[in-house]
C-alpha positions in Angstrom: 12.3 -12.3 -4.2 13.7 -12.3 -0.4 12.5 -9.2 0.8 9.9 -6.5 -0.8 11.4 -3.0 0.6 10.4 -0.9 -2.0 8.1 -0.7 -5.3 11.5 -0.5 -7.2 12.4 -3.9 -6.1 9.9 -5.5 -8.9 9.6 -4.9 -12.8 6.3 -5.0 -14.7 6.7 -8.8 -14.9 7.4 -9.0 -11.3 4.1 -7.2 -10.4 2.1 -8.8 -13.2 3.1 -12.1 -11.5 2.2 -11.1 -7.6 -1.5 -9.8 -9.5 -1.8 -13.2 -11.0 -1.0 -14.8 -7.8 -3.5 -13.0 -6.1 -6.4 -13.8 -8.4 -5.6 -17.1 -7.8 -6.0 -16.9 -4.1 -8.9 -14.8 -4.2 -10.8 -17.8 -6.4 -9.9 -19.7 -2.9 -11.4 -17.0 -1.2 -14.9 -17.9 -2.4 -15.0 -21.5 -1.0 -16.3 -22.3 2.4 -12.5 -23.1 3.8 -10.9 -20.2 3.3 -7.8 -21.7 4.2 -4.7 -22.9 2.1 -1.8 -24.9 3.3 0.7 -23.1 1.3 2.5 -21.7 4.3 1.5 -24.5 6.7 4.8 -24.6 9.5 6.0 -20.7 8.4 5.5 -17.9 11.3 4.8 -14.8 10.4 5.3 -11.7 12.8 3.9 -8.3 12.3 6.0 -5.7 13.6 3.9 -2.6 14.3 5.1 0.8 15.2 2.1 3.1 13.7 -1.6 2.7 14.0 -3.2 0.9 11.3 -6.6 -1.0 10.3 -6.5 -1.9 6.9 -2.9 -2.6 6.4 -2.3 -4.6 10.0 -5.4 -6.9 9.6 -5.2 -7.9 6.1 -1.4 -8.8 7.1 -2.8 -10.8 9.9 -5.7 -12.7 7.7 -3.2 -13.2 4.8 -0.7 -14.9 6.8 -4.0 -16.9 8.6 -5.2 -18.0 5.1 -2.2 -19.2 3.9 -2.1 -21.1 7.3 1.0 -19.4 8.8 1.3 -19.3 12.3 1.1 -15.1 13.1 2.5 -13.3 16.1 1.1 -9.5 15.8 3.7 -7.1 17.8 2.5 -3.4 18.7 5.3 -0.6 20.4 2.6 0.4 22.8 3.0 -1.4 25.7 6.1 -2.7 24.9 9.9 -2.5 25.9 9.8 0.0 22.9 8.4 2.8 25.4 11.0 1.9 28.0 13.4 3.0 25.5 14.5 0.1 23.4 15.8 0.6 20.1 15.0 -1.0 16.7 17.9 -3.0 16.3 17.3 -4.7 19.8 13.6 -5.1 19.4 14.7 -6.8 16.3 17.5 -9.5 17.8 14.7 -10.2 20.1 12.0 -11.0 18.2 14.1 -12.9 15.9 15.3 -15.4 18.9 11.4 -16.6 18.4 13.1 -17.6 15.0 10.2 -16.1 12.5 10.2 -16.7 8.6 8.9 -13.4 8.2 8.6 -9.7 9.5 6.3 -7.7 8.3 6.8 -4.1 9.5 5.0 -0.6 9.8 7.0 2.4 11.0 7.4 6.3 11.0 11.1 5.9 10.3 12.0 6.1 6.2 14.1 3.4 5.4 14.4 1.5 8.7 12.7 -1.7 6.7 16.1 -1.8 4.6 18.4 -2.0 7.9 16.3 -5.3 9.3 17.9 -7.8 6.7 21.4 -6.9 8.5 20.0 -7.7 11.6 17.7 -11.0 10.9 17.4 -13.4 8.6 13.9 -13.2 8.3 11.8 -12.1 4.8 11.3 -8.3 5.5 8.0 -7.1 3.7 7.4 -3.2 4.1 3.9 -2.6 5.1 4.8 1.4 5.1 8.0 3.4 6.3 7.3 7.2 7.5 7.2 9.3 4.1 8.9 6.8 1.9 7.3 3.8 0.6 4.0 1.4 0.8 4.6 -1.4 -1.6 2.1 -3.7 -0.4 -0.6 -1.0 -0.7 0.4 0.3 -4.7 0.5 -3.3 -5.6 -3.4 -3.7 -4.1 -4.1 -1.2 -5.9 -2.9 -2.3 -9.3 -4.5 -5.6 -8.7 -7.5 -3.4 -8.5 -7.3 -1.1 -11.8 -6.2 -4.8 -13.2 -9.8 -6.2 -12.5 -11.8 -3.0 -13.5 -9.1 -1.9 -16.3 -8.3 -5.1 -17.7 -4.6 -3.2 -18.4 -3.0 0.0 -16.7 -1.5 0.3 -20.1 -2.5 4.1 -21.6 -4.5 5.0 -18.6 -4.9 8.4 -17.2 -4.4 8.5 -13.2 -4.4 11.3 -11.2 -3.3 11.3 -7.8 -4.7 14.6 -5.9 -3.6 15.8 -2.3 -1.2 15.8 0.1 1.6 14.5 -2.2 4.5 15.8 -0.1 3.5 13.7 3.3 1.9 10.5 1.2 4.1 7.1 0.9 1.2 5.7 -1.1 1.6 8.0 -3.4 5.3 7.7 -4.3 4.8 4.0 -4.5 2.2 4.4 -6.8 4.0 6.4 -9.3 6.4 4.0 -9.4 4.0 1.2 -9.8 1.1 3.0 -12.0 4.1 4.3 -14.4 6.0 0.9 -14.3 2.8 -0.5 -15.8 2.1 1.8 -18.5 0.0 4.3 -16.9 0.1 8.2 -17.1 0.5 10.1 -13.8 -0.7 13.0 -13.3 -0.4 14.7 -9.3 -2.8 17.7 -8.3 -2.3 19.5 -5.1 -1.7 22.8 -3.7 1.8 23.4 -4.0 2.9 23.5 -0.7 1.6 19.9 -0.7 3.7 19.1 -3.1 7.8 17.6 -3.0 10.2 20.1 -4.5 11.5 18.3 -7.9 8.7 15.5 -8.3 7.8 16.1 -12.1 11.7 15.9 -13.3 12.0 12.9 -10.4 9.3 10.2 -11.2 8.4 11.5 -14.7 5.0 12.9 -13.8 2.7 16.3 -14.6 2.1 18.5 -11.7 -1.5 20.5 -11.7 -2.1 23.0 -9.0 -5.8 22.9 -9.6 -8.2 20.5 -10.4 -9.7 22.2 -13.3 -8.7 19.5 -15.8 -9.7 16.7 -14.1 -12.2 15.2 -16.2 -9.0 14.4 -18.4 -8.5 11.2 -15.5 -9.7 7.3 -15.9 -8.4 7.0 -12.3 -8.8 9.9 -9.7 -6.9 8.9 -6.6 -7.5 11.0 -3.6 -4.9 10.8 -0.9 -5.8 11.7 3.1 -4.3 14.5 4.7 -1.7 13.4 6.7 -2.0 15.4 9.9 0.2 13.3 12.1 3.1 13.7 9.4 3.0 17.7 9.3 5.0 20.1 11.7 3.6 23.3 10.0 0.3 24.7 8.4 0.9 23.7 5.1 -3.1 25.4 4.2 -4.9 27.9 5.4 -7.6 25.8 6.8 -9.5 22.3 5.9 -12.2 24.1 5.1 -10.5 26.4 2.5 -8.7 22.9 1.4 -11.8 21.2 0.5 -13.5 24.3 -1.5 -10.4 24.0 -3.6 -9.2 20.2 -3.8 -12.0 18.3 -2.5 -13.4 15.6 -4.9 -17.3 15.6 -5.0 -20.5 15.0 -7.3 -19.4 18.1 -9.4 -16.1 17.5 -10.1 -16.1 13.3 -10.6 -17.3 12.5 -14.0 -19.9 10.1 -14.0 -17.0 7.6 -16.4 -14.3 7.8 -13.6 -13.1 5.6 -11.0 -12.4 6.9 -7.8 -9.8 4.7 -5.5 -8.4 6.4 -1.5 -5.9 4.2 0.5 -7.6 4.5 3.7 -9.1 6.1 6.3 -11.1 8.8 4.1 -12.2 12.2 6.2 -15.1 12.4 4.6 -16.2 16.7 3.8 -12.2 17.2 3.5 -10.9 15.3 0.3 -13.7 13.1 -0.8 -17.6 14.1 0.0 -19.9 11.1 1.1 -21.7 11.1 -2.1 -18.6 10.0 -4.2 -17.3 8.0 -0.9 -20.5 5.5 -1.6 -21.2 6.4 -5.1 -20.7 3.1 -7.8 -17.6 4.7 -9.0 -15.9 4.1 -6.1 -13.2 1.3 -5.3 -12.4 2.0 -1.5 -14.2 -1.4 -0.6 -12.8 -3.4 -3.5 -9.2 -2.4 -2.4 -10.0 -3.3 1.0 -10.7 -6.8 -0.1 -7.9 -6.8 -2.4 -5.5 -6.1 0.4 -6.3 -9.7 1.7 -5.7 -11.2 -1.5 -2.3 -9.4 -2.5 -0.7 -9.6 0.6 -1.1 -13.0 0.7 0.6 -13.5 -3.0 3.5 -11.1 -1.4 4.0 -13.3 1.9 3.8 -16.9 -0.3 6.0 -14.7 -3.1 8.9 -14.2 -0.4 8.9 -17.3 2.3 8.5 -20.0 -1.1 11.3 -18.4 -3.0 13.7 -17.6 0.2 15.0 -20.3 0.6 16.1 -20.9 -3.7 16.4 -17.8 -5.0 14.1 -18.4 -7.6 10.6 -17.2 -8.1 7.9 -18.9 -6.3 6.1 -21.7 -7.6 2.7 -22.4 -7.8 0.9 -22.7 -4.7 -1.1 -25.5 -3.5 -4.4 -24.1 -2.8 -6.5 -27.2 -2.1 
């Protein structure tokens, strides 16, 4: 694997492996020296163009752990306000000769164009509406641990489908491992087509939710919207907000990050035991680091990674 662009790039094995991976660097993860040599010489740069917290720092610890050398990059304050363009930005940092470019943007497909212009690994950590591989792959890892198998199980993914690249990625990841999918939202919220597209049900209410193993919530994604696509939040989360009384006390509860807690989840289920946000936090660490050793050990052959040296 050169590049991860997409959740399509890998097959159930593919994921499987990057899982396994990441177990084995989270057994690391409980020793005193975090650290691992397996990318000892490689530079990393992280090639910001949104805000982020989860998905930026576990990038940056990842690469850190595997004992990459990281360069974190961020458009504000940059040339990138004096007008500089992608492509530039890109020839530029890759004078600095990096191994890998890890990059977060609001454009949909720009990850895909970097290859032509670098010969750096390109990882996606999110492209406007389209994809976050990294992220549906953390979360696998998770359901993996808790699950044992995605095989069978019942997901639901409920909110604001339409603006969400977690969610697309997830379909593609949840179904490509077995799972059913199952997407609740208003339907203004929800992308013209989906159900025929990715092979999904579409629920405009919550009313069968009980039906889930998995209820994934998704944030409203304010900054994405031109229009009012609901009334009002408040008329949003009588309808579609996920709380005490609708979460069965068997279900698991997963969000990508940040929660607006009283809007789609209420505190209560936020810090309730069936909750995951926490555990795919930590997993984010863990995965990304299989992802970065999965593309910078196999660049270079062609063939999958080998086993990493984690002592």
């Amino acid at each position: 694997m050169n590049h991860l662009l997409s959740i399509e790039d890998l097959d159930r094995h593919a994921i499987e492996r990057i899982c396994d991976r990441a177990a084995s660097f989270a057994e690391a993860q409980e020793r005193d020296i975090k650290k691992v040599p397996a990318l000892r010489g490689r530079t990393v740069l992280n090639l910001f163009y949104e805000a982020s917290t989860r998905t930026r720092s576990s990038f940056e610890l990842a690469a850190k752990r595997l004992s990459a050398d990281v360069v974190s990059f961020v458009a504000s304050g940059s040339s990138v306000e004096k007008g500089e363009s992608l492509k530039d930005t890109v020839l530029t940092l890759s004078a600095h000769r990096p191994d890998a470019i890890v990059i977060r943007c609001p454009w949909a497909g720009a990850p895909a164009l970097l290859p032509r212009w670098t010969d750096a690994a390109i990882v996606n950590a999110g492209d406007g509406k389209h994809e976050h591989p990294t992220q549906a792959l953390l979360d696998v890892y998770t359901l993996r641990r808790r699950l044992g198998s995605l095989s069978g199980a019942n997901i639901w993914i409920v909110g604001d489908v339409l603006h969400s690249r977690v969610a697309r990625s997830n379909i593609l990841a949840f179904r490509a491992m077995g799972a059913k999918v199952t997407l609740a939202g208003p339907p203004t919220l929800m992308p013209r087509d989906v159900q025929e597209a990715f092979g999904v049900e579409v629920r405009t209410t919550l009313d069968d939710l009980r039906e889930a193993d998995v209820v994934y919530a998704l944030r409203m994604q304010h900054e994405r919207m031109q229009e009012a696509y609901v009334p009002s939040l408040r008329e949003y989360a009588s309808v579609y907000q996920i709380d005490g009384r609708r979460l069965g006390p068997r279900q698991l509860l997963m969000h990508p990050g940040p929660v607006n807690r009283g809007v789609e989840l209420s505190g209560d289920v936020v810090d309730s035991p069936q909750s995951l946000i926490l555990e795919q936090v930590a997993a984010g660490v863990v995965v990304r680091m299989a992802v970065l050793y999965e593309v910078l050990a196999s660049a270079r052959t062609g063939e999958p990674a080998p086993e990493p040296q984690t002592a």
